[in-house]
C-alpha positions in Angstrom: 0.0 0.0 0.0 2.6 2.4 1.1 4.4 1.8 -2.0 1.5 2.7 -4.6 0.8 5.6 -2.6 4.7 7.0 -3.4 4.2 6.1 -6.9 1.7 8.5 -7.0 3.7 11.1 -5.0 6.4 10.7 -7.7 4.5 11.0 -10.7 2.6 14.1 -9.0 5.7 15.6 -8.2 7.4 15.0 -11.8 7.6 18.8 -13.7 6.6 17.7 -17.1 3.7 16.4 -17.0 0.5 18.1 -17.6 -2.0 14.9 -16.8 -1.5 13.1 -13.7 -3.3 9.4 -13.6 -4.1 8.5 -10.1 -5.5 5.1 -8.8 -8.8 5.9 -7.8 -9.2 2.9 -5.5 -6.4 4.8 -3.4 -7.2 7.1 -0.6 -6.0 10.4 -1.2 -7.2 13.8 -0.2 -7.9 16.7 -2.9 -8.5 20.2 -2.1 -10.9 22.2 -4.2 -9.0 25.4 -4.7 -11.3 27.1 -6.8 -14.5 27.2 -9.1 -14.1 28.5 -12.3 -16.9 28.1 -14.2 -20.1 25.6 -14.6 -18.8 22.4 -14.1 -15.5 23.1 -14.0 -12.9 23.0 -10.5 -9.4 23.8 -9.7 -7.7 21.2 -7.3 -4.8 20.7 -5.3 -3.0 17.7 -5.2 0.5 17.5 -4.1 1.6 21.0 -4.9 0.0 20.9 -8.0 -3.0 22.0 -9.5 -5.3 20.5 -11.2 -8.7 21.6 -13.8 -11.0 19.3 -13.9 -14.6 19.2 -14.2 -17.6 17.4 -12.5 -21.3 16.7 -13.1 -21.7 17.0 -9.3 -20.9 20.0 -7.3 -17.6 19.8 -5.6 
């Protein structure tokens, strides 16, 4: 367990990538920074931020 969740810490923290694919079946904790339009969220996750959108309100 402790091992996928520093897999994700490294590819989070890698500079050049703009998509980050996360193991949803992991527990992590995202932060909604910010709503910026209908549907649409900023998140933090690991010193990085993230758009994204949602059907459901964050």
């Amino acid at each position: 367990m402790i091992e996928k969740i520093s897999r994700v810490q490294k590819i989070a923290s890698t500079q050049n990538i703009t998509a980050i694919p996360i193991n949803t079946s992991l527990p992590i904790s995202l932060k909604v920074s910010e709503k910026i339009g209908f549907n649409r969220y900023i998140l933090k996750f690991a010193n990085k931020n993230l758009n994204t959108k949602s059907a459901k309100m964050l």
